[in-house]
N, C-alpha and C positions, 0 to 999 in steps of 0.2 A: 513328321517330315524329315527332323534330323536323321531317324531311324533309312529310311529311301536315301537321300544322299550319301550315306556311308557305305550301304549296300554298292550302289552305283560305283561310289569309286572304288572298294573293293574290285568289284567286278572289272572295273578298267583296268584297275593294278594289275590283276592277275590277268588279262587278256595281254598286255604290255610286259609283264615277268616271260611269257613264254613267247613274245616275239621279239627277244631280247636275245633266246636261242637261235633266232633263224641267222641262215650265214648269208642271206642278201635282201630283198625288200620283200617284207612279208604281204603289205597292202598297198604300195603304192607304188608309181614308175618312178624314173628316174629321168625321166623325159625331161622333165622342167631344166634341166641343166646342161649348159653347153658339153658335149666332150673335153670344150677347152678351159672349162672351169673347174673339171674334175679329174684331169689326166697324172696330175704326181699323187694323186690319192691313193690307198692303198685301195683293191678290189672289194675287201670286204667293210671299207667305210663308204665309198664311191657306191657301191652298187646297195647301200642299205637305206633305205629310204621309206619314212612311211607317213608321208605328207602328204600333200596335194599341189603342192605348186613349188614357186622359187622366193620367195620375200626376202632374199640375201640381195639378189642384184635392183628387185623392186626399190627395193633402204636406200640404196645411192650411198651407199655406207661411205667413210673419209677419216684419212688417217687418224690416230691420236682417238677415234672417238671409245665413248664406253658402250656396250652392246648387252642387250640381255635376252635370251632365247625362252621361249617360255613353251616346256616340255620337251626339252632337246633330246631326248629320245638317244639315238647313238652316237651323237653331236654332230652328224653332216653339214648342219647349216652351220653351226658354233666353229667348223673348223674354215668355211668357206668364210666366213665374216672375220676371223681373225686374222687369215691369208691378210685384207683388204685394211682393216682397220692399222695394221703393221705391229713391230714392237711398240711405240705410242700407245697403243691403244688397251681395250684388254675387253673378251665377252665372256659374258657370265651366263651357264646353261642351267636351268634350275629342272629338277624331273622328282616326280614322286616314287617313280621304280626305283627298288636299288639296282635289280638286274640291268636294265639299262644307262643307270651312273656307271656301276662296274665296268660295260662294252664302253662305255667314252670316256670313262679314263685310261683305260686301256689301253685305246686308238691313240689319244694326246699322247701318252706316251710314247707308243710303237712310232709315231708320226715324227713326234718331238715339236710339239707346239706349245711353246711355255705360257705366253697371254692368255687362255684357256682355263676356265675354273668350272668345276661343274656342284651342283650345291642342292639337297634333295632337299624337296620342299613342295607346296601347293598352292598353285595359282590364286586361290583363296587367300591366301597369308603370305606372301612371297617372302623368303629370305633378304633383303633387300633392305636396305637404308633407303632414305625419301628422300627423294630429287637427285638419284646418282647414277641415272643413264639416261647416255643421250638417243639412245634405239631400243625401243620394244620389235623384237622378228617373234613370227610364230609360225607353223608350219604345221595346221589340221588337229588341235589341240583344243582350244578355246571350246569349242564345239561339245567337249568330251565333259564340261563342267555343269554339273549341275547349278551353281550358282555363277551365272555369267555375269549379271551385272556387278557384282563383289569384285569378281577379275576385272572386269574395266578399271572399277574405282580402284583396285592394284596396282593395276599398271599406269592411273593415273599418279597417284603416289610416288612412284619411284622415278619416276620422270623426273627430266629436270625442264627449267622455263622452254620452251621453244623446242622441249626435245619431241620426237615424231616415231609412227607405229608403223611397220608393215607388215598384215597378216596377211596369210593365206588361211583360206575355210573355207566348209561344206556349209550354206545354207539353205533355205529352201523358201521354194517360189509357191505358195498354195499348202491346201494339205499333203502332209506325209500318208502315203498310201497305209491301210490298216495292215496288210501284209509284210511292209518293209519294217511296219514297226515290231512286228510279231516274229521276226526274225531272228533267231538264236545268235546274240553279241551286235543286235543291232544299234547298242548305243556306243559300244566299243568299236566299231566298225563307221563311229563318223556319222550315222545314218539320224537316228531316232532323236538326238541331242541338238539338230540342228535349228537351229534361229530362222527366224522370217527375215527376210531382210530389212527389211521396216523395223523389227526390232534392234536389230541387230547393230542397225544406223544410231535408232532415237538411246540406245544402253551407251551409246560412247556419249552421244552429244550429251545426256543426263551427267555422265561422268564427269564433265567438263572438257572434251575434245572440239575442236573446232576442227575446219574444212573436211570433213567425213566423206570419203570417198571408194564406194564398190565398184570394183571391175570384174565382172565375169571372165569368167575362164571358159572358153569353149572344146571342142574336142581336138581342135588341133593345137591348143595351148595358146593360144591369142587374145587379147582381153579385149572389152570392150564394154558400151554401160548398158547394153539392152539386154535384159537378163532373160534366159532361154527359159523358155515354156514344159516346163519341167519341176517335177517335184523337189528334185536335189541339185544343186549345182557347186562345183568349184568357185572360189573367188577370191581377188586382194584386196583387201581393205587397207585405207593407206589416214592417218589424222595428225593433226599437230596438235602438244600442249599448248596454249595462250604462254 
């Protein structure tokens, strides 16, 4: 079995190495984001996106706070939560690509965003001191692991008393169709990796999260809690530590 999970994330690695080349969003829009959220950003951080949603402005993020991104990919979200959190504050992006540490430190640079750290690592094992943030963001990641309940009990960990999650993820309503999973990078691609929502609830509450709450994402980017009749869908998942 450990044989399969190393494979897997190989596989994702290098799916994520060479979308670390593209010069704007290789799998996913940029829709989630107001214009007015992303306008002094530079084109090729603004338009590079390969989430699924917004978990920046979901956090309700507040100055001073500590923030942690989990697979900040080119740091889009890492650099919109540092905007918010201010000097006070500081987020920390962890990714297991180097190709994509490389594109986000790059960016903090070109950008000049000094609160911003980026730290290569796996969700599995996070780089992370225990109880030293007050925000878990994730943006289309979690999905990607083979072992998700380890990432719960993660990010439970680093948490600190009271501190709270906001993810975006693909999960799925029913069976994954045998076609989509037989899909060349369909686990890389978000698809084949995804949670039941049921699971996906009872893995946080198991961790120790309280108020666990999914909201669908539909196609006009609107949340809401009835989740569409479909095999895959968007969504935010939102819980607090005790």
């Amino acid at each position: 079995m450990t044989d399969t999970k190393d494979s897997l994330r190989n596989t994702v690695q290098e799916y994520y190495a060479k979308a670390a080349q593209c010069s704007n969003s290789c799998c996913g829009p940029t829709e989630s984001y107001s214009p007015e959220t992303l306008f002094d950003l530079p084109d090729d951080v603004a338009n590079f996106s390969l989430g699924c949603g917004n978990p920046v402005t979901a956090a309700e993020l507040k100055a001073g706070e500590i923030v942690l991104d989990l697979g900040s990919g080119g740091g889009l979200d890492c650099f919109l939560a540092a905007k918010t959190v201010g000097e006070t504050g500081k987020v920390i992006g962890v990714d297991m690509t180097p190709e994509m540490l490389e594109r986000a430190r790059n960016s903090a640079s070109k950008i000049g965003i000094a609160n911003v750290e980026f730290r290569q690592g796996y969700l599995e094992s996070l780089p992370i001191e225990d109880q030293s943030i007050d925000v878990v963001i994730s943006n289309c990641v979690i999905n990607l692991s083979p072992e998700k309940n380890q990432v719960f009990s993660e990010i439970f960990r680093v948490l600190k008393s009271g501190g709270r999650i906001s993810i975006s993820d693909v999960m799925s309503n029913g069976d994954i169709p045998e076609e989509i999973l037989q899909m060349k990078d369909s686990w890389s691609s978000c698809a084949a990796g995804a949670l039941p929502v049921n699971d996906y609830v009872n893995g946080l509450f198991n961790a120790g999260f309280a108020e666990v709450n999914v909201a669908a994402k539909d196609e006009q980017g609107n949340l809401n809690d009835c989740f569409p009749n479909k095999p895959l869908f968007s969504a935010l998942v939102t819980a607090l530590k005790p």
